[in-house]
C-alpha positions, 0 to 999 in steps of 0.5 A: 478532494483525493479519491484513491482506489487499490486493486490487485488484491487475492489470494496467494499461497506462502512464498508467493507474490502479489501486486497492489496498484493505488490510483488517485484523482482529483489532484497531483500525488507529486507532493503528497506522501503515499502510503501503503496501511494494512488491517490484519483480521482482529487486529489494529491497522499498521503501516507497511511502508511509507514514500515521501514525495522527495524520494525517501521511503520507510517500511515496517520492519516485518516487510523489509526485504519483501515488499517494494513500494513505487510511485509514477507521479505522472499516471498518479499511481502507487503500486506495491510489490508483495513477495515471500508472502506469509500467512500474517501478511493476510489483511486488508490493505489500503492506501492512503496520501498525506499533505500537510494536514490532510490525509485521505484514504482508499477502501482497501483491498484484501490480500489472502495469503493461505495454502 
């Protein structure tokens, strides 16, 4: 069982930054595929960007260019970094590991963006 726990979230103004963390326990993260997941206010939950464990990553292509994922395998942390941010960027975001079959997901943190 992985229990995953996000911090970083708020409020930020247009075009500014913020940074997640998501930290893992009860097993190693080197294997798994982590992921950022966000729920915008009324809306279904997307993928934001995806770090599979041999290096690869994928984003969404609303985040390109803004968003960096990163991954220490060793503290067992996944963080994101969160620049130029837009209104639309508002939601809850949640982390989320994958092995195999199996997929386990953080509460989530909200992220505010709003002048």
């Amino acid at each position: 069982q992985v229990r995953l726990v996000e911090s970083g979230g708020g409020l930020a103004q247009p075009g500014g930054s913020l940074n997640l963390s998501c930290t893992a326990s009860g097993d190693d993260i080197t294997p798994y595929a982590m992921g950022w997941y966000r729920q915008p206010p009324g809306k279904e939950r997307e993928l934001v960007v995806l770090s599979w464990p041999a290096g690869s990553i994928n984003y969404a292509d609303s985040v390109k260019g803004r968003f960096t994922i990163s991954r220490d395998n060793m503290k067992s942390t996944v963080y994101m970094q969160m620049g130029n941010l837009r209104p639309d960027d508002t939601a809850v975001y949640c982390c989320h590991a994958l092995l195999g079959p199996t997929g386990y997901w953080g509460q989530g943190t909200r992220v505010t963006v709003s002048s």
